[in-house]
Each structure stands twice: as structure tokens, then as C-alpha cells.
C-alpha positions in Angstrom: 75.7 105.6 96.1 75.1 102.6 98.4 78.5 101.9 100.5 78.3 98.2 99.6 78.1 99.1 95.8 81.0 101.5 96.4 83.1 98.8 98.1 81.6 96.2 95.3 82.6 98.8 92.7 86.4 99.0 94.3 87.0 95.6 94.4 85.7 95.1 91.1 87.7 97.6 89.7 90.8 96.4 91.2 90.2 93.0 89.6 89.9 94.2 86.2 93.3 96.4 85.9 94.9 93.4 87.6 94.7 92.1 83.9 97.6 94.6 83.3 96.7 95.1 79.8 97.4 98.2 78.0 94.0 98.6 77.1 92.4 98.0 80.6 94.7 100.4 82.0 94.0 103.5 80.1 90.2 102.9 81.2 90.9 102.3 84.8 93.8 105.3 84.8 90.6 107.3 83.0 88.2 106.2 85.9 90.9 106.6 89.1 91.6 110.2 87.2 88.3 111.2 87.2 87.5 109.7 90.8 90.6 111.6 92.3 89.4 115.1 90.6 85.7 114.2 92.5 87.7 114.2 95.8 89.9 117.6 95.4 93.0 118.6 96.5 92.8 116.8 99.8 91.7 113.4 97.9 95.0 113.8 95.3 97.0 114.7 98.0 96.6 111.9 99.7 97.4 110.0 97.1 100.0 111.5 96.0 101.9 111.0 99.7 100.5 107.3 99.9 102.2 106.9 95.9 105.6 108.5 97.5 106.0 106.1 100.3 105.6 103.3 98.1 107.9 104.6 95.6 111.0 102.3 96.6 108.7 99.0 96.1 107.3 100.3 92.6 111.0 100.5 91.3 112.1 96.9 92.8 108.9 95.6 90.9 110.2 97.1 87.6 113.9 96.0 88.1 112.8 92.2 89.2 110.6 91.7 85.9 113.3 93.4 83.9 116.4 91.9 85.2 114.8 88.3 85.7 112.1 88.3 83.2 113.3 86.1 79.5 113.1 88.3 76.7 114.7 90.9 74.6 117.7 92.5 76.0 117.0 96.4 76.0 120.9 97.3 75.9 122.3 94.9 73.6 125.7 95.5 74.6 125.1 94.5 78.0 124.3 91.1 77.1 123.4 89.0 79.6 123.7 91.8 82.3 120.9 94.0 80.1 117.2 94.0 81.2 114.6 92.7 79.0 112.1 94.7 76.8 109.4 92.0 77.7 109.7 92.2 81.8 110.5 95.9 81.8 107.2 96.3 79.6 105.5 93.5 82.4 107.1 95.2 85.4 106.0 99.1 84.4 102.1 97.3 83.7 102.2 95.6 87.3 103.3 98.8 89.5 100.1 100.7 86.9 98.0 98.4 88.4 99.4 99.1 92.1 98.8 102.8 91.5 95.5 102.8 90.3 94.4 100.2 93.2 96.0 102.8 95.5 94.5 105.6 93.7 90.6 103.3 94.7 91.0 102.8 97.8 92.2 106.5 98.7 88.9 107.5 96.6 87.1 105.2 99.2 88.5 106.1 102.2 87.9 110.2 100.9 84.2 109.7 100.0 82.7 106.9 102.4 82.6 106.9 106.4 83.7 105.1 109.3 80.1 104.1 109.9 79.3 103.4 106.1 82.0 101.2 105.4 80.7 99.0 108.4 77.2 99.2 106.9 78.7 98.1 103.0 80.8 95.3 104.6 77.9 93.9 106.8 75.3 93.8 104.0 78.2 92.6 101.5 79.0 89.8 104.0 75.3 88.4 104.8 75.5 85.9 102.7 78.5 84.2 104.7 76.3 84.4 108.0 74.6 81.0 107.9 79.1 80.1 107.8 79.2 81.2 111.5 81.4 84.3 110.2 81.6 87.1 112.8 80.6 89.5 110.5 80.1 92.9 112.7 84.0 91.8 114.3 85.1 92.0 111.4 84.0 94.9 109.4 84.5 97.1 112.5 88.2 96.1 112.9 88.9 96.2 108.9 87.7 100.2 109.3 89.7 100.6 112.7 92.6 99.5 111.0 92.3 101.5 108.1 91.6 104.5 110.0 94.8 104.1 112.4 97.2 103.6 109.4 97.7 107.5 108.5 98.4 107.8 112.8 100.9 105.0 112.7 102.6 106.3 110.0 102.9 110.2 111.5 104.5 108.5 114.6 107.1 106.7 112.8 108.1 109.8 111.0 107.9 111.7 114.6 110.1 108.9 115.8 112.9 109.2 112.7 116.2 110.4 113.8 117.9 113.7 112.8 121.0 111.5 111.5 121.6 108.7 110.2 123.7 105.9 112.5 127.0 105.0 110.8 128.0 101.4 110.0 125.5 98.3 109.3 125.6 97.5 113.0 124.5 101.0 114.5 121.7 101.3 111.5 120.4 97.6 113.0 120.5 98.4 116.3 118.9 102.3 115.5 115.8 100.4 113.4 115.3 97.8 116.3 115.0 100.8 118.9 112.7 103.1 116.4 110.4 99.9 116.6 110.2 99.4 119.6 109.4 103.1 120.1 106.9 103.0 117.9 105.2 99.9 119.4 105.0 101.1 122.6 103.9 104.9 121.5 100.9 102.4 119.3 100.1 101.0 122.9 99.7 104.2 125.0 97.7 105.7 121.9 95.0 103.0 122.0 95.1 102.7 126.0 94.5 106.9 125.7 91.7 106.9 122.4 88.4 107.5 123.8 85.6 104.5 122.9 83.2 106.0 120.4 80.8 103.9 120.1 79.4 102.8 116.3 76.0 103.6 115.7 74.8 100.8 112.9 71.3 101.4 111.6 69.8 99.2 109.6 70.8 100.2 105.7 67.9 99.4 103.1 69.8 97.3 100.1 71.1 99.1 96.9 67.6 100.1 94.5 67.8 99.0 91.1 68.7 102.4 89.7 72.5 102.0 91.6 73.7 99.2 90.6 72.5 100.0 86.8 74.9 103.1 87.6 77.9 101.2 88.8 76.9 98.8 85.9 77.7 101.8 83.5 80.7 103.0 85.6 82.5 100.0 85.3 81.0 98.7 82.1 84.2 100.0 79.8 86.3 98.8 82.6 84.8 95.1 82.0 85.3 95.4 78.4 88.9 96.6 78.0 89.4 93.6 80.7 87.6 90.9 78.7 89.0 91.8 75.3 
């Protein structure tokens, strides 16, 4: 598929399960399923480590809607101290729609390279280049900075100490210095990467025959989301 109909397609996607209804999230959970089996073990992994890290922030989601949400109290001998069916119902739809948008772009990253993605974002962006937008600057650092993520995050966990600092004021003092660490390792990685150069050849636009087929892909998607 065309990388601008497979960035198109993601983006889409992501906009439809944002509805966080029930209906539009077994369809999307269907579709990220079926796109994380295309990718294998190495795809699922990822996105299995990328759902871990974020693990804390899904459960803060959940206990905000339900703790601060008007409804129902769940545990109605808690009463005003119980969470509410309504936010706890809200809370579990918004982190679905976090993992499913992690579960696309992982499926993106697995299946599309450096050098595409450059290619979908420029031919997705001509239309703003009459605005004066800096089109190539752009799609070249978005892909940089997806690509350095992954390394970022094996030097902070290079960088973690053995033990944990007792008191509030060591633990401060022990994050500070881990950043600054990690900065400065960041700075002497990109002074030491080698330049490789991006080779952009002109890409021939989408034929009809691809976007019917992301039409189709997506179509179910579109409905859940409209009804």
C-alpha cells in the first residue's frame, strides 16, 4: 500500500475509536488485532513493551473518570468516597482507545520505512505548500524523532539505579541527576551518529485500486463510528 494511504489510514483510524463507543471499539480492537498478527512476534512485542510503560497513566485515566466523574456509585456503601459506574465505564473506553492508537502506530512504524514515511508525509502535505510550510523539515524530523525514541528510552533504563534513594529529598535529587545523565548521554549520541543521507524519489500518487482498499479496510470502522 501507498505510505501516504497507510499514514491516512492510521490517522483515520485513530479518529474513529476516539468515539469511544462500545461498538467502534470492538471493530478497531478487531482491525489493531489483525494488524498486530500481520507484523509477528516482533510487531506484538513491541507493543506489548510500549503498553507496559504506559501502564501507570492507563490506571490514573480510569481512577480520574471514576473518582471525579457524576454518576452511580459502584460501592454503595462507600458513598461519597465510591467511584462511579458511569466514569469507570468512561475511563476503561478512553485508555481502549489509547491502546488501540498505540497498537496503529506500532503497526506503522513495523511495516513502513524511514524513507517511506518521508515520502507519505510529503505527498500528504502538498497541499499546504502554496502556505509556505517547510514540508521536507518537517516530515524528516517527525521520522528522526520517532526512530530515536526506542534509543532514548534504552538509555534511561541503562541509566536507572540498582536502589532506590531513601527519603523524598534523595529520590528528587537522584531524578534530577538521572536527567541530566541522560541529556548529556542524548548529546554525545547525536554528536557520534553517522549522517545518512535520505534518498527521496519521487513517489507516483496512490492508484484508484488503494484507496478502494483502505476504503474497505476502514469502512466498518466508519460505521460503528457514525452509528
Amino acid at each position: 500500500m501507498h505510505p501516504a494511504l497507510k499514514i491516512l489510514g492510521v490517522v483515520l483510524f485513530i479518529l474513529c475509536v476516539a468515539q469511544a463507543g462500545w461498538a467502534v471499539l470492538a471493530v478497531g480492537g478487531l482491525l489493531a488485532a489483525v494488524a498486530l498478527a500481520a507484523t509477528g512476534a516482533e510487531g506484538v512485542g513491541r507493543f506489548l513493551a510500549m503498553s507496559r510503560r504506559l501502564k501507570w497513566f492507563f490506571l490514573s485515566i480510569i481512577l480520574i473518570f471514576g473518582w471525579f466523574t457524576p454518576g452511580t456509585p459502584l460501592l454503595e456503601w462507600m458513598g461519597a468516597w465510591s467511584p462511579g459506574r458511569e466514569g469507570l465505564v468512561m475511563g476503561l473506553q478512553r485508555t481502549l482507545v489509547l491502546v488501540l492508537a498505540v497498537a496503529a502506530v506500532v503497526w506503522l512504524l513495523h511495516v513502513t520505512s524511514r524513507e517511506s514515511l518521508v515520502k507519505g508525509l510529503l505527498w500528504l502535505t502538498r497541499p499546504l505548500a502554496p502556505l509556505g510550510l517547510p514540508r521536507e523539515r518537517f516530515a524528516v524530523r517527525l521520522v528522526l524523532t520517532l526512530e530515536a525514541l526506542p534509543q532514548v528510552r534504552i538509555l534511561a533504563a541503562a541509566g536507572r539505579p540498582d536502589t532506590t534513594p531513601q527519603g523524598p529529598k534523595a529520590r528528587l535529587q537522584g531524578l534530577g541527576q538521572r536527567a541530566t545523565g541522560l541529556f548529556r548521554q542524548v548529546l554525545e549520541q547525536a554528536e557520534k551518529a553517522p549522517l545518512e543521507p535520505i534518498r527521496l524519489d519521487p513517489v507516483p500518487p496512490p492508484g484508484p485500486g488503494q484507496w478502494l482498499l483502505l476504503c474497505l479496510i476502514l469502512l466498518p470502522l466508519l460505521l460503528a463510528a457514525l452509528h
